[in-house]
ZAFI-449385 format. One record per residue (C-alpha): x, y, z; residue in one letter; residue number from 1. Coordinates in nm, 4 decimals, padded with zeros to 6 digits. Layout:
<site xx="X" yy="Y" zz="Z" resn="A" resi="NUM"/>
...
This chain:
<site xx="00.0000" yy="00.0000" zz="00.0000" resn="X" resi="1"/>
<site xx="00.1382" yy="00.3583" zz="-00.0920" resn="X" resi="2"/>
<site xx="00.1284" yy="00.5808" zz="00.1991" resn="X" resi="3"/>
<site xx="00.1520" yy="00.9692" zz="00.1121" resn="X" resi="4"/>
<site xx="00.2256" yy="01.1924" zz="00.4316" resn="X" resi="5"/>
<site xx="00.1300" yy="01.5612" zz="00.4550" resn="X" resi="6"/>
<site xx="00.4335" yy="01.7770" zz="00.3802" resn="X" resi="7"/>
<site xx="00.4877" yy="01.9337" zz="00.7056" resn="X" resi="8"/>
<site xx="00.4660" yy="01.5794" zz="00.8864" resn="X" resi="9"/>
<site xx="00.7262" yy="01.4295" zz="00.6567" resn="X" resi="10"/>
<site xx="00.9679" yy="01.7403" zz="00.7068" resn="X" resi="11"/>
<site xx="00.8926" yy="01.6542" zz="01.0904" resn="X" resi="12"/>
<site xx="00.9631" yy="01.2857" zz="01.0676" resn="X" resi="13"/>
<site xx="01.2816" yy="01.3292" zz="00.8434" resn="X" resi="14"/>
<site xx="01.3940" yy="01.6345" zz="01.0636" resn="X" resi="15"/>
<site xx="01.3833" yy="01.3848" zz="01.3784" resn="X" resi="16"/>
<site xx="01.4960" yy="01.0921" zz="01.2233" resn="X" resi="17"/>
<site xx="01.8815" yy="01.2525" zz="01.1353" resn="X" resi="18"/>
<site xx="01.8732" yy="01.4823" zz="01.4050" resn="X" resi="19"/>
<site xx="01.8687" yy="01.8199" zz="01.2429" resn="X" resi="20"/>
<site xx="01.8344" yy="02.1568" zz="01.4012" resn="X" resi="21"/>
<site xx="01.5581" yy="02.3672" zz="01.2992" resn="X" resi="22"/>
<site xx="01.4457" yy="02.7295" zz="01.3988" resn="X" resi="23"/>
<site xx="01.2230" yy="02.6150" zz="01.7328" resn="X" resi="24"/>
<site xx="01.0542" yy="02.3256" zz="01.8842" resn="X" resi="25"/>
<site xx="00.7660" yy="02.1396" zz="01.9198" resn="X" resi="26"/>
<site xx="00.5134" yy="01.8546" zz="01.7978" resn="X" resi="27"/>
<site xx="00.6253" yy="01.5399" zz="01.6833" resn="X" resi="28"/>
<site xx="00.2557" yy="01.4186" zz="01.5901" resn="X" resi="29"/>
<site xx="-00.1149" yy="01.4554" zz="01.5939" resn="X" resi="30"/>
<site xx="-00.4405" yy="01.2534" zz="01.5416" resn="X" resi="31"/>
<site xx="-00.7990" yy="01.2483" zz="01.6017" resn="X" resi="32"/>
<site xx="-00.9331" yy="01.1378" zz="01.9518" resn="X" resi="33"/>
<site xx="-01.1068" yy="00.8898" zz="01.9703" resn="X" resi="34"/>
<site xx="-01.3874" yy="01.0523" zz="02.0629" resn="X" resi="35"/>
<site xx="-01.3738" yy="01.2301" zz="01.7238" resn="X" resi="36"/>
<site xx="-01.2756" yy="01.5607" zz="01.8562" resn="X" resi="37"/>
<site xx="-00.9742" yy="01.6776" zz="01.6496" resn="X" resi="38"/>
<site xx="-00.6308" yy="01.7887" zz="01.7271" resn="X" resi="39"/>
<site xx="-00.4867" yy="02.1101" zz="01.5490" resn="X" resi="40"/>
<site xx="-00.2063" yy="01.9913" zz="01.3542" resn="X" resi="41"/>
<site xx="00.1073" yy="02.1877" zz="01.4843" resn="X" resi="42"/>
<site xx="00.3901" yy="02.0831" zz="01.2800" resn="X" resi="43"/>
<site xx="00.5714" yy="02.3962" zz="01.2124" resn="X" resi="44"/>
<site xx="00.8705" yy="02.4853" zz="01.3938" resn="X" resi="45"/>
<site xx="01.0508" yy="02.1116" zz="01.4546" resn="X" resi="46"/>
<site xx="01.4121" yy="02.1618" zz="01.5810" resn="X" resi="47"/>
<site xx="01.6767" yy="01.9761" zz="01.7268" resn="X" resi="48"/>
<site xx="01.5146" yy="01.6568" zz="01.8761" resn="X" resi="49"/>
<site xx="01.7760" yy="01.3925" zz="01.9359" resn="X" resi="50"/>
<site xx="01.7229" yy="00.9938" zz="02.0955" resn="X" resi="51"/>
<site xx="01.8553" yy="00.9228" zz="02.4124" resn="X" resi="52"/>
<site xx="01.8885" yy="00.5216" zz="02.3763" resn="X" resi="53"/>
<site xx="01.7633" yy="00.5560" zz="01.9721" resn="X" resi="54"/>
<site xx="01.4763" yy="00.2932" zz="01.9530" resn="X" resi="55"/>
<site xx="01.5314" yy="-00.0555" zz="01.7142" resn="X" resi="56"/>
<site xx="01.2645" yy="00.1202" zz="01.5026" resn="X" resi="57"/>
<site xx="00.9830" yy="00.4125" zz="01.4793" resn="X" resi="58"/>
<site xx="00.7692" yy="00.5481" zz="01.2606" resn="X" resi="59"/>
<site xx="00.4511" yy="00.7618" zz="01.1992" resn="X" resi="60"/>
<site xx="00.1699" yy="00.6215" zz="01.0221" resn="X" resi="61"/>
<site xx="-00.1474" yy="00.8311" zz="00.9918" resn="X" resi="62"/>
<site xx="-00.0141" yy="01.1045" zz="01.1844" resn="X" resi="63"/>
<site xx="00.1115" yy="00.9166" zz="01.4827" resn="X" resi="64"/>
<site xx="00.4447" yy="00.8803" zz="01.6040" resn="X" resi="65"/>
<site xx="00.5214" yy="00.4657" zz="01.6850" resn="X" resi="66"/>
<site xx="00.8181" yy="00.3710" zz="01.8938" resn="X" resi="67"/>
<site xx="00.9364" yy="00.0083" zz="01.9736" resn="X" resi="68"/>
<site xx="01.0752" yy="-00.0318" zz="02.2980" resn="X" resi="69"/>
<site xx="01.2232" yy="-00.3726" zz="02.3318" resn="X" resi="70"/>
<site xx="01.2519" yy="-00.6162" zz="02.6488" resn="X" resi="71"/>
<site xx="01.4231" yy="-00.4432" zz="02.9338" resn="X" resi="72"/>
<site xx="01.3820" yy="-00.1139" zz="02.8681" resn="X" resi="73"/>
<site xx="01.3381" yy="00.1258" zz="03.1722" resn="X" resi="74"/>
<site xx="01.4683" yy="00.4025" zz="03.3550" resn="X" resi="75"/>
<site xx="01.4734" yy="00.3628" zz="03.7336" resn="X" resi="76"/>
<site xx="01.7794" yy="00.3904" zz="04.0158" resn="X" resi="77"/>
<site xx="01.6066" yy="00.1070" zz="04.2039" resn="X" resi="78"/>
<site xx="01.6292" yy="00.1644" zz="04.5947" resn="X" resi="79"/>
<site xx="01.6048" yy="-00.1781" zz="04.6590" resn="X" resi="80"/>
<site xx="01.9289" yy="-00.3077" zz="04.5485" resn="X" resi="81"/>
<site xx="02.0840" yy="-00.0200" zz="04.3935" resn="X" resi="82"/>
<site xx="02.0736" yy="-00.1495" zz="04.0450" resn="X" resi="83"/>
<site xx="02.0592" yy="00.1664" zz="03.7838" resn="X" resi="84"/>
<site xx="01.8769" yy="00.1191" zz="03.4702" resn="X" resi="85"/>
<site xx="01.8880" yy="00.3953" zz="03.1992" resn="X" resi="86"/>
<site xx="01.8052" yy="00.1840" zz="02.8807" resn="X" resi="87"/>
<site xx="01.4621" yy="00.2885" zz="02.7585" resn="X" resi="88"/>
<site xx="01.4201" yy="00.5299" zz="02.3868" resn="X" resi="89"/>
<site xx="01.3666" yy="00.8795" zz="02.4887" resn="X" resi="90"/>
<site xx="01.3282" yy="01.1884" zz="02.2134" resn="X" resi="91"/>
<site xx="01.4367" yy="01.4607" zz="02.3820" resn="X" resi="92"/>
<site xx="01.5121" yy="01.8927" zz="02.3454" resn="X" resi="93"/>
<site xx="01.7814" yy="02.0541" zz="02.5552" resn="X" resi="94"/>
<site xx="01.5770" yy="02.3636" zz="02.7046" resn="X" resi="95"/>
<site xx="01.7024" yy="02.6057" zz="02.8993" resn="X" resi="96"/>
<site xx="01.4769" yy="02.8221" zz="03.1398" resn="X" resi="97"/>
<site xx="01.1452" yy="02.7642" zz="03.2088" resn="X" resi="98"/>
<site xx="00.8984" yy="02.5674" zz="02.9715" resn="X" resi="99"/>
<site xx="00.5746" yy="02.3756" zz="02.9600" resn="X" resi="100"/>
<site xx="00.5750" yy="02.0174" zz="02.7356" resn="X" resi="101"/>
<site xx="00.2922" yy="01.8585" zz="02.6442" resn="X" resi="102"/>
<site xx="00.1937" yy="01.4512" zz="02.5358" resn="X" resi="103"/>
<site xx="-00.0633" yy="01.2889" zz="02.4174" resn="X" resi="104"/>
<site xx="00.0247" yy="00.9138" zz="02.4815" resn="X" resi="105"/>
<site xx="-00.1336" yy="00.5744" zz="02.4152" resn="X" resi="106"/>
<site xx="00.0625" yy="00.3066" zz="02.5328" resn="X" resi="107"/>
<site xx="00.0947" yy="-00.0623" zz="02.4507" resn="X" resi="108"/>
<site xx="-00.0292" yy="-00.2330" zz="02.8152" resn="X" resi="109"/>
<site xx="00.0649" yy="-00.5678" zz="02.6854" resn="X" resi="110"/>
<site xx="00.2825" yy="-00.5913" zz="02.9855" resn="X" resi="111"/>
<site xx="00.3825" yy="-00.5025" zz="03.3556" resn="X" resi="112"/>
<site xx="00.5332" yy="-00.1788" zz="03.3888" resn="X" resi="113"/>
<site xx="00.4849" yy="-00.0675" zz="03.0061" resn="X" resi="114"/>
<site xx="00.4221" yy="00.2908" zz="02.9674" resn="X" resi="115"/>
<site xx="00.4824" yy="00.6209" zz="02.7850" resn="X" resi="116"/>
<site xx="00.6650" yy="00.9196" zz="03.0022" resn="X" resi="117"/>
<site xx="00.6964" yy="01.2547" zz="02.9885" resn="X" resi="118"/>
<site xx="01.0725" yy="01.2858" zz="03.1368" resn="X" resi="119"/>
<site xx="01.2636" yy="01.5590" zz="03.2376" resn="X" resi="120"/>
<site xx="01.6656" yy="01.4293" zz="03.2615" resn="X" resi="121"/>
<site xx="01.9798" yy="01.6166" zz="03.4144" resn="X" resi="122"/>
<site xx="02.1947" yy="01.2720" zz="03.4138" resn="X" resi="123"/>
<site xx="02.2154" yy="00.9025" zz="03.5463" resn="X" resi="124"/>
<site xx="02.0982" yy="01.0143" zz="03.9140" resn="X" resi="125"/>
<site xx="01.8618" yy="01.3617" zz="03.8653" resn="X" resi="126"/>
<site xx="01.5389" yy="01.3227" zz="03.6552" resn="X" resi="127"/>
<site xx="01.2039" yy="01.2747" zz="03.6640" resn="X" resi="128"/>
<site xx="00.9889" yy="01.0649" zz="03.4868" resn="X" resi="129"/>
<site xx="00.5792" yy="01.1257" zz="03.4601" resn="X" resi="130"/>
<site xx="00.4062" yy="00.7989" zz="03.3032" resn="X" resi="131"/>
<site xx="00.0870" yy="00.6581" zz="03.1824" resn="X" resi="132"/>
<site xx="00.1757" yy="00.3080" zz="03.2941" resn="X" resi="133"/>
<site xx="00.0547" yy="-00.0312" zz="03.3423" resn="X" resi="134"/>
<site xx="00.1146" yy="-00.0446" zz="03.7274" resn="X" resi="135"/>
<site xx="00.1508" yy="-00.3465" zz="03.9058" resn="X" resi="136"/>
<site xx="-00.0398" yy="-00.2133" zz="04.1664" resn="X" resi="137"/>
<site xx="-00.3238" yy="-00.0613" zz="04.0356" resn="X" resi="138"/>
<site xx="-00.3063" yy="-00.1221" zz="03.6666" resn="X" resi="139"/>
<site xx="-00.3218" yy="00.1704" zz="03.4024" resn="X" resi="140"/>
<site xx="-00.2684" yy="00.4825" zz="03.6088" resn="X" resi="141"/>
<site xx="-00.0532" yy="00.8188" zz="03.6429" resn="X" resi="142"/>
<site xx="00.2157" yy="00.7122" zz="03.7874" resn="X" resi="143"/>
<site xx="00.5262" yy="00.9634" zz="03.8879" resn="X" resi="144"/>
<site xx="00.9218" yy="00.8749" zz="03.9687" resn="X" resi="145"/>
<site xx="01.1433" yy="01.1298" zz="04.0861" resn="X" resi="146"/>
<site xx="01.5342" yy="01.0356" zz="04.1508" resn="X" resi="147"/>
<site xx="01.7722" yy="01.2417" zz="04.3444" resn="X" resi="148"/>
<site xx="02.0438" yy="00.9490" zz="04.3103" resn="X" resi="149"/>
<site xx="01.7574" yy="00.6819" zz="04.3876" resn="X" resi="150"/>
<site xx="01.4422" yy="00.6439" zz="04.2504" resn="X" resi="151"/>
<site xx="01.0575" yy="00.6918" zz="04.4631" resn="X" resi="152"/>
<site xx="00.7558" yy="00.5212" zz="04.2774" resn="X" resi="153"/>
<site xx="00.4296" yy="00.6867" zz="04.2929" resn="X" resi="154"/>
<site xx="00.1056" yy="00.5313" zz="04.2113" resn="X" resi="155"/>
<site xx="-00.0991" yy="00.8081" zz="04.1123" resn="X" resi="156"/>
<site xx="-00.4990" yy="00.7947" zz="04.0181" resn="X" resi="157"/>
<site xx="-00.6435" yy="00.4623" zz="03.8205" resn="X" resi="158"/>
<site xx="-00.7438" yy="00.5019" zz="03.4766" resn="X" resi="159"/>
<site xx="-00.8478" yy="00.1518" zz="03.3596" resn="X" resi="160"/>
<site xx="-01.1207" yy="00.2568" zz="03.1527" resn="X" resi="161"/>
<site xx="-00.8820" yy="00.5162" zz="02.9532" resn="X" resi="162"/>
<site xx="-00.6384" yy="00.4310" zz="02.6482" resn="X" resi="163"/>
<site xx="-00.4627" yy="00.7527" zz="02.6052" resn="X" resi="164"/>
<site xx="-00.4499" yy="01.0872" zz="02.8438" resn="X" resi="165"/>
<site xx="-00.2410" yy="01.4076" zz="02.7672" resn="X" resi="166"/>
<site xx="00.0675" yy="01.4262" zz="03.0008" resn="X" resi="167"/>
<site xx="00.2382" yy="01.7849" zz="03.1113" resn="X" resi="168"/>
<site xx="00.5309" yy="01.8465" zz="03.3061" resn="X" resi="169"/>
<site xx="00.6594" yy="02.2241" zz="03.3865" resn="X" resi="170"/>
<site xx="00.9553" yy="02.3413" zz="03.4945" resn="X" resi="171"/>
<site xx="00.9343" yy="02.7001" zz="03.6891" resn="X" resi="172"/>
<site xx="01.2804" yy="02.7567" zz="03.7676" resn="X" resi="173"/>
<site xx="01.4170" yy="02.4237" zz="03.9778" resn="X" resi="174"/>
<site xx="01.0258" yy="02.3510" zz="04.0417" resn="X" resi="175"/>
<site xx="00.8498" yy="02.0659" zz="03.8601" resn="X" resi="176"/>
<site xx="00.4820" yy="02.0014" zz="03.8345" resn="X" resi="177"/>
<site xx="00.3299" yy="01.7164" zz="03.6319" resn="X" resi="178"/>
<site xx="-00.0741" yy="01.7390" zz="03.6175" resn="X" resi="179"/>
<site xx="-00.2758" yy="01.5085" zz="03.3229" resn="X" resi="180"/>
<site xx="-00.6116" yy="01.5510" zz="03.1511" resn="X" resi="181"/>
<site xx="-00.8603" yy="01.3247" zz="02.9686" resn="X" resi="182"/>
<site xx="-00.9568" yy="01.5795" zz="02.7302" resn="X" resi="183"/>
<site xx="-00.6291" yy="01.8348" zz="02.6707" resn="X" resi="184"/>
<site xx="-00.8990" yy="02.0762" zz="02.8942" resn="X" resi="185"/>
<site xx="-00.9133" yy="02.0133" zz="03.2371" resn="X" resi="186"/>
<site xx="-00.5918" yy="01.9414" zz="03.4055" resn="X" resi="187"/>
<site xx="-00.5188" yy="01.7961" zz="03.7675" resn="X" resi="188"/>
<site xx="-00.2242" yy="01.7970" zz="03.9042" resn="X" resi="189"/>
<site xx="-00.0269" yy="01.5077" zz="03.9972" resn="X" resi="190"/>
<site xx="00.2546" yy="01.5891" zz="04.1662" resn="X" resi="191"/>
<site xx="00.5287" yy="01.8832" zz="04.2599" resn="X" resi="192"/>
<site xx="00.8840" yy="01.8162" zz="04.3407" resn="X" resi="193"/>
<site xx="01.2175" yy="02.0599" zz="04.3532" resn="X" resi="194"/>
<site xx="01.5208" yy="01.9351" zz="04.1950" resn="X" resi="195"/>
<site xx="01.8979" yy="02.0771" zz="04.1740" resn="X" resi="196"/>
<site xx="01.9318" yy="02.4055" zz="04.0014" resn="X" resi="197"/>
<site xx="02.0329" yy="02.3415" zz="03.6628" resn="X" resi="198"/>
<site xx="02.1139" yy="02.6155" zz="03.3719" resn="X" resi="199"/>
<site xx="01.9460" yy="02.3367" zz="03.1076" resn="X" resi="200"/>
<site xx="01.8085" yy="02.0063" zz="03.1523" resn="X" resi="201"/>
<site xx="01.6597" yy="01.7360" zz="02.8272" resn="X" resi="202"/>
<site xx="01.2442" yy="01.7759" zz="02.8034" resn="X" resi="203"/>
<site xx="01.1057" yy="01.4704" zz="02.6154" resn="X" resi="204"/>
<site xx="00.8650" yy="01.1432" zz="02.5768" resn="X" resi="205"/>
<site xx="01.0132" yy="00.7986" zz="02.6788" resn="X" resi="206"/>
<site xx="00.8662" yy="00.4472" zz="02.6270" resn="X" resi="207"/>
<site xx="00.9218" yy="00.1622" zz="02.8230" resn="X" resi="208"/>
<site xx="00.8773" yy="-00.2358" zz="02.8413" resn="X" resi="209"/>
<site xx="01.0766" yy="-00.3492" zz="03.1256" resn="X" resi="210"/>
<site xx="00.9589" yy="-00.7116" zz="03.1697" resn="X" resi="211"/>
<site xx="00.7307" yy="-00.7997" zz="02.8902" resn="X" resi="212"/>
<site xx="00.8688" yy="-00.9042" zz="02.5070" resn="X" resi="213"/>
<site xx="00.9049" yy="-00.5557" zz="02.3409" resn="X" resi="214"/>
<site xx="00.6219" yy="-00.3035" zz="02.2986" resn="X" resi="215"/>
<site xx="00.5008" yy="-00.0174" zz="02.0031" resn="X" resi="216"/>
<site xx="00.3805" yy="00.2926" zz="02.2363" resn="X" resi="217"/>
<site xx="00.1834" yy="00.5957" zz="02.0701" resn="X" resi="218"/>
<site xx="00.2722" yy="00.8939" zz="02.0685" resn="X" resi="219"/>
<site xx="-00.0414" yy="01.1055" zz="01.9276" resn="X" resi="220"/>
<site xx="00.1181" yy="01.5139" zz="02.0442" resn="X" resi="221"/>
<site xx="00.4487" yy="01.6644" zz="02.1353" resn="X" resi="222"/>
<site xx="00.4746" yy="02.0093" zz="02.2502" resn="X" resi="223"/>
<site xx="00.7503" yy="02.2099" zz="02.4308" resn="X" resi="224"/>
<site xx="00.6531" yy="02.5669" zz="02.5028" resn="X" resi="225"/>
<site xx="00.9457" yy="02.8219" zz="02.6435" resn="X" resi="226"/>
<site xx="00.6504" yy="02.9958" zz="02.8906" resn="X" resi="227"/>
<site xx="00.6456" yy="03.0620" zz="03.2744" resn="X" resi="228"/>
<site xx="00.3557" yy="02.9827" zz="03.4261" resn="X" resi="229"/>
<site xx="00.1874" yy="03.2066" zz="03.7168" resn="X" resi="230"/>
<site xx="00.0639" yy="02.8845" zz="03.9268" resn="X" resi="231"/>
<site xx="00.2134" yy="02.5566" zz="03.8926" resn="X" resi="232"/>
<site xx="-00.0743" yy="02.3748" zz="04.1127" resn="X" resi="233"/>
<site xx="-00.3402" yy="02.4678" zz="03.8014" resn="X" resi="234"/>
<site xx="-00.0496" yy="02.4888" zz="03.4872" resn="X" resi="235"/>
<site xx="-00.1881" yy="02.8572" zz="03.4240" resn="X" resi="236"/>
């Protein structure tokens, strides 16, 4: 079958695919919800996305960015035994100042501990990482994980009936929030944490399969925004 992709999504797709600086940042991808209301397309102004751990493949197909993660993928200092894991595909902007990014995920749940991220990285032992995950707890939830050398693990509130939720993380100077949606509308928040002071830190969307055989998560929206928000409780 011959696929023919809007212009401005194949300039995006061969833009992040060799790692090419453009004039300034954002979406990766868009598609219809489910629920038939439409995303704005927002390709214009792609720049400088690079892979942190560059997938085994990824594509877009009808607008939608796919990315294999294979078996073992992950990022977590685990406080249980030390171990460090830092394996799983992450497409990623440096950013410097403050910003607010934007996801609209729909992972692959074939497996324990799958899920799609919005992470915010300094290196191996400062980052944060604010997933749509298949919990062993408590099964598809928000779920937050915020290292300072070792890793917490945060079950956050149960979605079980949902396939895909917008994710946002902001940064308001060493400040994080992370608050989610069902529609892109009405945002709760999540979680708050402080991290070291850092001049610039990588913004981007990781997917994981830690334990199961290799999963395609989908990435529907990417958006990075250089903006300060007034309150970081409500994102406004």
């Amino acid at each position: 079958m011959r696929i023919i992709l809007p212009l401005g999504l194949l300039m995006a797709l061969l833009m992040v695919g060799c790692q090419q600086p453009s004039e300034k940042s954002t979406v990766v991808a868009t598609e219809s919800q489910i629920e038939q209301t439409s995303f704005e397309p927002k390709m214009a102004g792609i720049s400088s996305y690079e892979w942190m751990n560059e997938p085994s493949s990824y594509s877009v197909e009808g607008k939608i960015l796919n990315v294999r993660a294979e078996k073992g993928t992950d990022f977590f200092n685990n406080p249980e035994n030390s171990s460090v894991t830092g394996t799983a595909p992450m497409l990623f902007k440096e950013m410097t100042g403050d910003f607010v990014a934007t996801a609209v995920v729909r992972p692959d749940f074939s497996a324990q501990w799958n899920a799609v991220s919005l992470m915010m990285y300094m290196d191996e032992n400062y980052w944060i990482k604010f997933a749509f995950e298949n919990s062993d707890a408590t099964g598809k939830s928000i779920v937050t994980v915020v290292t300072r050398e070792v890793s917490d693990d945060a079950n956050g509130v149960v979605l079980n009936d949902k396939d895909m939720v917008w994710l946002r993380m902001i940064r308001k100077g060493n400040i994080y929030s992370m608050l989610w949606s069902e529609d892109g509308e009405d945002y709760k928040m999540a979680r708050l944490a402080a991290m070291p002071i850092a001049e610039s830190v990588k913004i981007g969307v990781e997917a994981q399969c830690p334990v199961g055989e290799g999963a395609t998560h989908e990435i529907l929206q990417f958006e990075i925004k250089e903006k300060t928000v007034a309150d970081l409780r409500k994102g406004e």
